[in-house]
C-alpha positions as CSV (number, residue, x, y, z in Angstrom):
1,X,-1.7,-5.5,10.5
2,X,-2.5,-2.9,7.7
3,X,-4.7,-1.1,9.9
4,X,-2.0,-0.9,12.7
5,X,0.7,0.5,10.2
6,X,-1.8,3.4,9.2
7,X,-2.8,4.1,12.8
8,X,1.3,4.3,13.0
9,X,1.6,6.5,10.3
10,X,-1.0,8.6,11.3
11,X,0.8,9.6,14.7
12,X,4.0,10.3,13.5
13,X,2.4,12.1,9.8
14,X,4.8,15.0,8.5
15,X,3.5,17.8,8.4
16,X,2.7,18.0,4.9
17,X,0.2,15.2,5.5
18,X,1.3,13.3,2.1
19,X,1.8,10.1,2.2
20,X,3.4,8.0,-0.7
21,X,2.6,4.0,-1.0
22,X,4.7,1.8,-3.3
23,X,4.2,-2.1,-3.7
24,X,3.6,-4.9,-5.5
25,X,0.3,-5.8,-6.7
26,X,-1.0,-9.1,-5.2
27,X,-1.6,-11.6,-8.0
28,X,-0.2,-15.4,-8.9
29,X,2.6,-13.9,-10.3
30,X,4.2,-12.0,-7.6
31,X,2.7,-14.7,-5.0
32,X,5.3,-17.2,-7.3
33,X,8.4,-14.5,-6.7
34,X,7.8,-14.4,-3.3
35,X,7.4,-18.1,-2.7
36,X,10.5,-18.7,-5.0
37,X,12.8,-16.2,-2.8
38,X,11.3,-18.1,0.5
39,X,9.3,-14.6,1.9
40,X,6.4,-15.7,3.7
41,X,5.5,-12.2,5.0
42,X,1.4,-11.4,4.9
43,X,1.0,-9.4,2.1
44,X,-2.4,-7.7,1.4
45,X,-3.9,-6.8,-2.0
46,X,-3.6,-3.4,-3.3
47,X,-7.4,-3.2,-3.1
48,X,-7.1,-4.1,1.1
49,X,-4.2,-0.9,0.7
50,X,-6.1,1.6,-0.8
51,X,-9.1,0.8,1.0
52,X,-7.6,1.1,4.0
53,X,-5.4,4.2,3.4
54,X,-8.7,6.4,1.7
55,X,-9.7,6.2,4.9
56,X,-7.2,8.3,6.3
57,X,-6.2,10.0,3.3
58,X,-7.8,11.6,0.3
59,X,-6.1,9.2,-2.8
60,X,-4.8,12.2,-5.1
61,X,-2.7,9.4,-7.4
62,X,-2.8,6.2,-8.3
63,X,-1.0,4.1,-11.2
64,X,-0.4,0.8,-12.0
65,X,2.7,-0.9,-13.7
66,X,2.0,-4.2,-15.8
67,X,0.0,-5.5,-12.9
68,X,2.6,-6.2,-10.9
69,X,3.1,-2.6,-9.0
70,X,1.3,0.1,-7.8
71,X,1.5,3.5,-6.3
72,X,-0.3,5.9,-4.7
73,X,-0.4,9.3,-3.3
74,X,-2.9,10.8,-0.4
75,X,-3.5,13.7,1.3
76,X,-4.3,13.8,4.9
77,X,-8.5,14.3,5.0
């Protein structure tokens, strides 16, 4: 789950306590790509991803590419 993967991240953090997220957005569009190249993993909206990381991190960046990527960047509160 996306909660589990934070709680994860969060015991083995570096140091620095950055953490960089990179994915695609969840929309019809990448739901199609995925279905056409037969991936049926869970994916969760970017919305579900930041919400859930700004509650570990403070978001310091966040961009978008032609709706179909995001990343971010957070600092360890």
């Amino acid at each position: 789950s996306l909660y589990a993967t934070l709680d994860y991240l969060e015991s083995v953090k570096h140091h620095s306590g950055i953490i960089v997220i990179a994915s695609p957005m969840k929309n019809w569009l990448t739901d199609l790509y995925f279905k056409l190249i037969g991936d049926k993993n869970k994916r969760h909206s970017h919305q579900d991803i930041l919400s859930a990381v700004s509650k570990y991190y403070r978001i310091t960046l966040y961009r978008e590419w032609l709706g179909l990527y995001f990343c971010l960047k957070g600092r360890h509160k």
